[in-house]
C-alpha positions in Angstrom: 40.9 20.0 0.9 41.7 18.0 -2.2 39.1 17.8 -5.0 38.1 14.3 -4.3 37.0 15.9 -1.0 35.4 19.1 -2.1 33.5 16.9 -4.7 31.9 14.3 -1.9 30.9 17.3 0.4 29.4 19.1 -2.4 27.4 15.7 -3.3 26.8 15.6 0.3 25.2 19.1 0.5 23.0 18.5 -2.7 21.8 15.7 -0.5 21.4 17.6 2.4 19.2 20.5 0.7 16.9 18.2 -1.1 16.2 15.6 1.6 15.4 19.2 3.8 13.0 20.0 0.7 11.1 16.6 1.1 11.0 16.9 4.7 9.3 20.5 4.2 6.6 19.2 1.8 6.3 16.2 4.4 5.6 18.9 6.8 2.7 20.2 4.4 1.0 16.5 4.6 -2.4 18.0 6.0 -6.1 18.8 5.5 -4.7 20.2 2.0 -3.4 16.8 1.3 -6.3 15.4 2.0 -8.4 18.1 -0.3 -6.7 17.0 -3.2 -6.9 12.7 -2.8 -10.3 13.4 -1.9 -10.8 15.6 -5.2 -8.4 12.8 -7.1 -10.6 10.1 -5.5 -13.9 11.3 -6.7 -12.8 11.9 -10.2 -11.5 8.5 -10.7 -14.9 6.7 -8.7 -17.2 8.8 -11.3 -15.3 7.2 -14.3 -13.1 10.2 -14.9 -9.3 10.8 -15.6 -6.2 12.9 -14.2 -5.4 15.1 -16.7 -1.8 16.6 -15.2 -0.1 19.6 -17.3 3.1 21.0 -17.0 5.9 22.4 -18.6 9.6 21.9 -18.9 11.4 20.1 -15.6 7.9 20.2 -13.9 6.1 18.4 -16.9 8.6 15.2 -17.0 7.8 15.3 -13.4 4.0 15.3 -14.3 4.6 12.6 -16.8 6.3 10.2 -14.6 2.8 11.2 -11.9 0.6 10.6 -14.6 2.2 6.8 -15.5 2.8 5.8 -11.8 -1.0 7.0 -11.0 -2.1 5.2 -13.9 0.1 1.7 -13.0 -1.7 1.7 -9.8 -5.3 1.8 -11.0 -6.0 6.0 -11.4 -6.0 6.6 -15.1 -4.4 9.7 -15.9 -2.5 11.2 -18.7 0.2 14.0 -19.5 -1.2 16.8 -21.4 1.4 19.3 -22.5 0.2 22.9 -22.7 1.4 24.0 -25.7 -0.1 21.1 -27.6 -3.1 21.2 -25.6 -3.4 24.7 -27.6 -3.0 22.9 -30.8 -5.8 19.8 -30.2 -4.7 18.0 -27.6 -7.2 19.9 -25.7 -9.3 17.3 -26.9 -7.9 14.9 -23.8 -10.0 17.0 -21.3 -13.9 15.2 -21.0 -16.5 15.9 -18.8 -15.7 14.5 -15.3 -12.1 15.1 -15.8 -9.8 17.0 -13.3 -7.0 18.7 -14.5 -4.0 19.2 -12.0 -1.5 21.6 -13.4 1.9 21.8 -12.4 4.1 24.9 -11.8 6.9 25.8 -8.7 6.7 29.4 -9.4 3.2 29.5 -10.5 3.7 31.8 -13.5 4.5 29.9 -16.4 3.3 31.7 -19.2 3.0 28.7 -21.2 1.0 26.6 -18.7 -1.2 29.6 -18.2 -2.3 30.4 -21.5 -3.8 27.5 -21.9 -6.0 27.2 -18.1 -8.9 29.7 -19.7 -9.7 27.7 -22.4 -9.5 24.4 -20.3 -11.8 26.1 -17.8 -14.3 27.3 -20.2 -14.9 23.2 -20.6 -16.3 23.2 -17.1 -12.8 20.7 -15.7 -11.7 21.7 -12.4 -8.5 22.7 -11.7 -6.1 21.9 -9.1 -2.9 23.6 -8.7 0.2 22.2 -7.4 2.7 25.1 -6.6 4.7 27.1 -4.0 1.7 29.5 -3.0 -1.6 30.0 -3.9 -1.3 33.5 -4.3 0.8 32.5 -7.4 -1.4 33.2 -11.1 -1.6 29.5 -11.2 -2.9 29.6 -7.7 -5.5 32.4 -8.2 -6.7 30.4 -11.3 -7.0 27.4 -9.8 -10.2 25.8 -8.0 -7.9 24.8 -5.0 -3.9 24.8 -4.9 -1.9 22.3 -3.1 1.1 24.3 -1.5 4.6 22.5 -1.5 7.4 25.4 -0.4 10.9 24.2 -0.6 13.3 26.2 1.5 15.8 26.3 -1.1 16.8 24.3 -4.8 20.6 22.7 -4.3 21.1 24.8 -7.5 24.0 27.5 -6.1 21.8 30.4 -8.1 18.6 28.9 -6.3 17.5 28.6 -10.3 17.4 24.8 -11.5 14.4 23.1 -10.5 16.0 20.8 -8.4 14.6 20.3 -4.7 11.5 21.8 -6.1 11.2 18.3 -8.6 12.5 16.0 -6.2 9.6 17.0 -3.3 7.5 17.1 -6.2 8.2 13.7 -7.5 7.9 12.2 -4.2 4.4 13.9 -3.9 2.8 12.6 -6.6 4.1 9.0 -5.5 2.6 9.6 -1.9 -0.6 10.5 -3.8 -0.5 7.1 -6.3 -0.2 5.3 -3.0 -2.9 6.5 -1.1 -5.0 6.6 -4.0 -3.8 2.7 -4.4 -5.3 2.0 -0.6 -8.5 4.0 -0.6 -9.2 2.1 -3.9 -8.0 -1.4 -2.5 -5.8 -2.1 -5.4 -4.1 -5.6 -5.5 -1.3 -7.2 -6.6 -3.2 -8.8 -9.1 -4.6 -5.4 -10.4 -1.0 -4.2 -10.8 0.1 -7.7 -12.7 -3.2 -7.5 -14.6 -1.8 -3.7 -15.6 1.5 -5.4 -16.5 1.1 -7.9 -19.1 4.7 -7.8 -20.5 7.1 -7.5 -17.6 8.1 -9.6 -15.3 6.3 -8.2 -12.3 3.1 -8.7 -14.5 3.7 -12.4 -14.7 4.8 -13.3 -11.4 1.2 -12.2 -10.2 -1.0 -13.4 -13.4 1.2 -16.9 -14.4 0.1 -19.4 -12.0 2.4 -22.5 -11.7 0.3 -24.6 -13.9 1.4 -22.2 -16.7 4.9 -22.7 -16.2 5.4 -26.4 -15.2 6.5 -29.2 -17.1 4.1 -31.0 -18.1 4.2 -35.0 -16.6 5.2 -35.8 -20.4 8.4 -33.5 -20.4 8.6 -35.0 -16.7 11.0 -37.3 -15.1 8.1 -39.3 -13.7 9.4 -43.4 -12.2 7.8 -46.0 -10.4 9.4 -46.6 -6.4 10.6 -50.1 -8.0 12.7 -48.2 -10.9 16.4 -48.5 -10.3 18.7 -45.8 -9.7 19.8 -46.2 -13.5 16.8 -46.1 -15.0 15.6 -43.1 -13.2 19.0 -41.4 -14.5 17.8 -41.9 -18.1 14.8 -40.9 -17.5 16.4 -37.7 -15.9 18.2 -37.4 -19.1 15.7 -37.9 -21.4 13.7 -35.2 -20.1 16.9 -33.1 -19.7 15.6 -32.5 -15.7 18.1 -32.2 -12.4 15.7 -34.4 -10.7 12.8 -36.8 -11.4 9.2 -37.7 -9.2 8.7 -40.6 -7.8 4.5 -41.8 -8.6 2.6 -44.7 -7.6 0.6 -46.5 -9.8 -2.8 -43.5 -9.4 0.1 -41.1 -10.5 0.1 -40.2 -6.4 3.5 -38.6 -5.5 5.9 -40.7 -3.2 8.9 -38.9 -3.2 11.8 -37.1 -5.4 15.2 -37.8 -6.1 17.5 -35.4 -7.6 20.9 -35.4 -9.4 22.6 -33.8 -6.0 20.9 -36.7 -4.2 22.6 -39.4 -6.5 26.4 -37.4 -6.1 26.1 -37.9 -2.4 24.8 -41.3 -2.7 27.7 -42.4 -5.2 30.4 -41.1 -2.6 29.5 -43.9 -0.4 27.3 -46.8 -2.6 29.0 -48.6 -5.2 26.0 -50.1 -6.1 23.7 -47.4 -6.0 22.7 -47.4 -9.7 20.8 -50.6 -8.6 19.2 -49.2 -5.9 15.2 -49.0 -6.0 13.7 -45.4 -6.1 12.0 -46.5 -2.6 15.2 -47.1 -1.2 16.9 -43.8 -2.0 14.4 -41.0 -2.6 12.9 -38.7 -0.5 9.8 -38.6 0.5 7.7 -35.6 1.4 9.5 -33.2 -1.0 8.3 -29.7 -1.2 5.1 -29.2 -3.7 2.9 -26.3 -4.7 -0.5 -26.5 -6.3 -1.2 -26.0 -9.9 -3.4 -22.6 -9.1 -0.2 -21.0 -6.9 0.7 -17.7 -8.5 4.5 -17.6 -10.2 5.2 -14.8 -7.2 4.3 -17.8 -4.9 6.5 -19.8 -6.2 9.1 -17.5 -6.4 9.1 -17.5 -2.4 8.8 -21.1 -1.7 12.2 -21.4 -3.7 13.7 -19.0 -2.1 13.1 -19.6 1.4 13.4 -23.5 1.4 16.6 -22.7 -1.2 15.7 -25.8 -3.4 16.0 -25.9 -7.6 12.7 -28.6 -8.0 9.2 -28.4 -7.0 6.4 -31.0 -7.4 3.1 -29.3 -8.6 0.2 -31.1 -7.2 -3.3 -30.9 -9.3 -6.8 -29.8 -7.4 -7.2 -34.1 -7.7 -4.2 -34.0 -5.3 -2.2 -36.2 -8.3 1.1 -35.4 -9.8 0.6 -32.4 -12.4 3.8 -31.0 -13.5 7.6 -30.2 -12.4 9.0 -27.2 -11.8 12.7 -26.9 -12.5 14.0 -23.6 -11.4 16.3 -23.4 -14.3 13.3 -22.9 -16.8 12.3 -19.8 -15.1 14.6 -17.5 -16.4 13.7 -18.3 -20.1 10.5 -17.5 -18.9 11.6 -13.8 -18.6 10.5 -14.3 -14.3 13.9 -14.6 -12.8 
C-alpha cells in the first residue's frame, strides 16, 4: 500500500469512528434529551441565561454552543472556570442555568469551581459520559453522551467526544429555535452586519434605485433616446412609464443587441414598439432574501419595484447588489 493510500484510509477511518460517535449520542436522543431542552426552555421563558462552562477542547466546544444558542434567540454565554474563580463568577444571576461541560467528568479545574456556583442557588446541568462521573454526582441532572471510542490511536485526544458534542449543542439551538418560534427575521434582526442579517431586514425599497438615478422613458421615446438615458444613469436597462408614472414595459441593453442584429433602424424605433411588456416586478416592502429568489429563479439582472400605490418606485439592477455586501 503506498502512502497516498495508507493516508486516505486512515482519513477514512477517522471518519468512520467519529460519524459512529454521533450515531451513538444520536442513539441517546431520549426522555434525557428532552429533560435538558425542557430545563434550557424554562430558563430562557423566565428571562434567564445559559451560562455553559468548560475547559480546554470541551470549553471551545462550549463557546461555539453558547454563540450558536445565542444567534438563534437563547442568550447564553461562555464562562471559563478558572476566571469564573477570579470574578467572572459574577455572570451567574438568579434564574440562570449553568450547563457545565466535561467527557470524563473529572476536571479538576471545572470542578473547583461548581461549589461556589452552587452556593448561588444556579442549577446545574451536566453534559458528560456518565453520571456517576464527579461532574455527574454534582450536577442537578446530567445529560449522558458515551462515545464508543475517540479516532485518537491512544483513545486520548478529545476527538469523537467534541465532534458528538458539537453536534449536540447544535441539535439543542435548534429545537430550542422551534419551541420558541424563532424567525428568519429574528435571526436577521440578530445579524445586523452580515450579509444574512440584511437579506432578511433590507427590504427592496432600501436597495433600489431611486426613479431619479432611474432610466425611466415615455412608450413614444426612441430607441436612441432611451440609450442615453440608459447611459446617463449608468443602468443595463431602462422602464418604460406612462404619463401617472404606471409601468408599461422594460427594455434592456441585451434587448437592443438582438434587436440591432436584424433592425437597421432600430435606434428610431418607439419604446412601444420594442419593449416588453409585463416584465418581472417586486414590491417596495419585499425583503432583499425575496429578491434574491426571484432573480435567481427567473435568471434575469433588472427588476421593476412597484410602490403600495402600484406606481413605478425604483430599479433594481442586480449589479449594485454586491456593493451592497448581499451577493
Amino acid at each position: 500500500m503506498g502512502c497516498k493510500e495508507q493516508i486516505l484510509q486512515r482519513a477514512h477511518e477517522v471518519f468512520d469512528i467519529e460519524i459512529d460517535g454521533i450515531n451513538a449520542v444520536k442513539a441517546r436522543l431520549n426522555d434525557s434529551f428532552a429533560e435538558l431542552v425542557g430545563r434550557c426552555s424554562e430558563t430562557i421563558v423566565r428571562g434567564g441565561k445559559l451560562v455553559i462552562t468548560g475547559v480546554g477542547k470541551s470549553g471551545y466546544i462550549g463557546k461555539k454552543m453558547a454563540a450558536t444558542l445565542s444567534s438563534v434567540g437563547n442568550p447564553s454565554v461562555f464562562m471559563h472556570p478558572v476566571e469564573a474563580r477570579h470574578g467572572d463568577l459574577g455572570l451567574l444571576q438568579k434564574g440562570d442555568l449553568l450547563i457545565a461541560i466535561s467527557y470524563s467528568g473529572e476536571t479538576e479545574e471545572l470542578l473547583a469551581v461548581l461549589p461556589p456556583a452552587k452556593r448561588l442557588g444556579v442549577p446545574l446541568i451536566a453534559i458528560a459520559a456518565s453520571k456517576d462521573s464527579s461532574l455527574g454526582r454534582m450536577s442537578d441532572f446530567t445529560f449522558e453522551m458515551p462515545v464508543p471510542k475517540e479516532a485518537c490511536p491512544f483513545n486520548l485526544a478529545p476527538t469523537t467526544s467534541t465532534t458528538a458534542l458539537l453536534v449536540l449543542g447544535d441539535a439543542l439551538a435548534m429545537v430550542l429555535l422551534d419551541q420558541h418560534g424563532f424567525t428568519k427575521s429574528d435571526y436577521g434582526r440578530r445579524h445586523p452586519g452580515g450579509a444574512i442579517g440584511r437579506m432578511v431586514t433590507m427590504t427592496a425599497g432600501d436597495v433600489m434605485r431611486k426613479p431619479e438615478n432611474s432610466a425611466l422613458v415615455k412608450a413614444e421615446s426612441s430607441v436612441r433616446e432611451t440609450l442615453y438615458e440608459m447611459s446617463r444613469a449608468r443602468s443595463g436597462a431602462a422602464i418604460v412609464v406612462d404619463e401617472d408614472n404606471s409601468l408599461l414595459g422594460i427594455f434592456t441593453d441585451g434587448d437592443f443587441r438582438r434587436r440591432a442584429a436584424d433592425d437597421e433602424d432600430v435606434l428610431k424605433r418607439k419604446m412601444s414598439e420594442v419593449m416588453t411588456v409585463n416584465p418581472v416586478t417586486v414590491k417596495v416592502d419585499a425583503m432583499v432574501a425575496e429578491v434574491i429568489k426571484v432573480v435567481e429563479n427567473r435568471r434575469i439582472d433588472d427588476l421593476v419595484v412597484i410602490g403600495n400605490d402600484g406606481k413605478v418606485a425604483g430599479f433594481i439592477d442586480i449589479q449594485d447588489l454586491p456593493g451592497l455586501k448581499i451577493m
